[in-house]
C-alpha positions as CSV (number, residue, x, y, z in Angstrom):
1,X,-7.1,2.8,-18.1
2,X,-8.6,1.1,-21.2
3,X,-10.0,-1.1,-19.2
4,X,-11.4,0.6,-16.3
5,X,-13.0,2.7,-19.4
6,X,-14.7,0.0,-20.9
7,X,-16.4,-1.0,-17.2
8,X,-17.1,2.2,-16.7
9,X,-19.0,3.0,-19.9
10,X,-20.7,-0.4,-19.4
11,X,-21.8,0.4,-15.5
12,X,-23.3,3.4,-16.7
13,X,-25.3,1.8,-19.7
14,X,-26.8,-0.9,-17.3
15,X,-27.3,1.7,-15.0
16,X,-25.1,1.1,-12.6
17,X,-22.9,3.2,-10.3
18,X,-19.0,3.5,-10.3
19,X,-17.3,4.5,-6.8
20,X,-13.2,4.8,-7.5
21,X,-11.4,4.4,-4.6
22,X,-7.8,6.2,-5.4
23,X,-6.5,6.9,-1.8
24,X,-6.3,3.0,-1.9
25,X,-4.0,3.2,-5.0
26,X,-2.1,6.6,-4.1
27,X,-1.3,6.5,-0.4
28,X,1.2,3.8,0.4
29,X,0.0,3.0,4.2
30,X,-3.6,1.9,2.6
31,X,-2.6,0.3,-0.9
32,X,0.2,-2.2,1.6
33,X,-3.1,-2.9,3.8
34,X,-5.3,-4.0,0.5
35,X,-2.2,-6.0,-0.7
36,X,-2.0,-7.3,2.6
37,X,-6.0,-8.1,2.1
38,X,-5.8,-9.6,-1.3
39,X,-2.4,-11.6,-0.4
40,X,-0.6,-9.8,-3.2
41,X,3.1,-8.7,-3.7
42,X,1.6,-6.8,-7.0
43,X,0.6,-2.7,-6.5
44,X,-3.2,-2.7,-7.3
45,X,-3.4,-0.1,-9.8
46,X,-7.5,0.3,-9.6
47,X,-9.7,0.0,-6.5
48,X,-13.4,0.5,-7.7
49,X,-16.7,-0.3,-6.7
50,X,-19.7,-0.8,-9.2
51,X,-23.6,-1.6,-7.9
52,X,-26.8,0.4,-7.7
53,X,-26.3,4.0,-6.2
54,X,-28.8,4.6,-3.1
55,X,-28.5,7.7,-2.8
56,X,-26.8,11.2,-5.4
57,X,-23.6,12.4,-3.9
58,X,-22.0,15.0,-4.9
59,X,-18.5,14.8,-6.8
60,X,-15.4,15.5,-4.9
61,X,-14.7,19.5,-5.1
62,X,-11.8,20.3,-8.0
63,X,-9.9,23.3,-8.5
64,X,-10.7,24.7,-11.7
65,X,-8.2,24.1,-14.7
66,X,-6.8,27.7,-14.9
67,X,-6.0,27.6,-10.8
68,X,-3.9,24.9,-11.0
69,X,-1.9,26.0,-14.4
70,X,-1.6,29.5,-12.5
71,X,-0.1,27.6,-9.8
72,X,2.1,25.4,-11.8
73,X,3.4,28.0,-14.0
74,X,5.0,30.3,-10.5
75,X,5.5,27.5,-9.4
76,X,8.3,27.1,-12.9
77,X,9.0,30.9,-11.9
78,X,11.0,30.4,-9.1
């Protein structure tokens, strides 16, 4: 985290542009193709790309804060 941080921060200041790939961290089918890639026993913990954007994208949609804790807490309810 610390680290990715730093890189982050850094990126941005030279102008760069951070892409996080987390599906290739979270889902198990993709992160045992990269290890498969990289030759690695290890779990990669942080896929991310870092270069000169080409184009804005929009960010990923989010549910707002208050959704999900409205959710969570019926969730605790039952």
């Amino acid at each position: 985290g610390i680290f990715f941080q730093r890189c982050a921060l850094e990126a941005q200041r030279q102008g760069l542009a951070i892409a996080v790939h987390a599906a290739a961290v979270e889902s198990t089918g993709l992160n045992a193709m990269l290890r498969a890639r990289l030759k690695r026993l290890a779990r990669p913990t942080m896929v991310f790309r870092v270069g000169y954007a080409t184009e804005n994208r929009r960010h990923s949609p989010r549910l707002l804060a208050s959704s999900v804790s409205a959710v969570l807490g019926e969730a605790r309810e039952r």
